[in-house]
C-alpha positions, -999 to +999 in steps of 0.1 A: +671-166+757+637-182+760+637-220+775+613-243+768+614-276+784+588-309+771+588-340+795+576-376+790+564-399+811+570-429+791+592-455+789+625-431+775+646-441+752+682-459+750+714-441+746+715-455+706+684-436+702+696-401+716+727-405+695+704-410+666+677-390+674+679-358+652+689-379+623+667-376+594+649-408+584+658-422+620+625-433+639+617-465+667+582-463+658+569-490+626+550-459+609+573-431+617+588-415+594+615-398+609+609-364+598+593-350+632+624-341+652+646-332+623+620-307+613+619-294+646+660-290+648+665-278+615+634-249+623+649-238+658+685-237+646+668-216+616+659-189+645+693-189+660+684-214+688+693-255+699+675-284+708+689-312+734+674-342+749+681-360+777+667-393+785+648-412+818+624-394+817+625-377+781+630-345+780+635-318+751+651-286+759+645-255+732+664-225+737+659-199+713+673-159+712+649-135+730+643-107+705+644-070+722+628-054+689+594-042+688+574-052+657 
């Protein structure tokens, strides 16, 4: 597998918000649109992979299949 790992220094988010977070049409922000992360899941599970998040500070793990092939 390949791992990618994206970490914030902001202020994080609550425990309601992780539970919600790949939720289409769920977004904290007043003009979000809450397409971003589901996007983003729906794409890496499309290539056999999983995203997780874990909270203070933020941060997204990707993992996603290594292919051996050669093009």
């Amino acid at each position: 597998n390949v791992l990618l790992e994206f970490e914030d220094t902001g202020t994080g988010f609550s425990y309601m918000d992780k539970k919600e977070i790949f939720e289409l049409l769920s977004t904290t922000k007043q003009t979000g649109t809450g397409l971003g992360l589901v996007s983003c899941k729906q794409i890496i599970e499309n290539h056999g992979g999983s995203i997780s998040v874990k909270e203070n500070p933020t941060r997204f793990i990707v993992k996603i299949p290594k292919n051996d092939s050669n093009p």
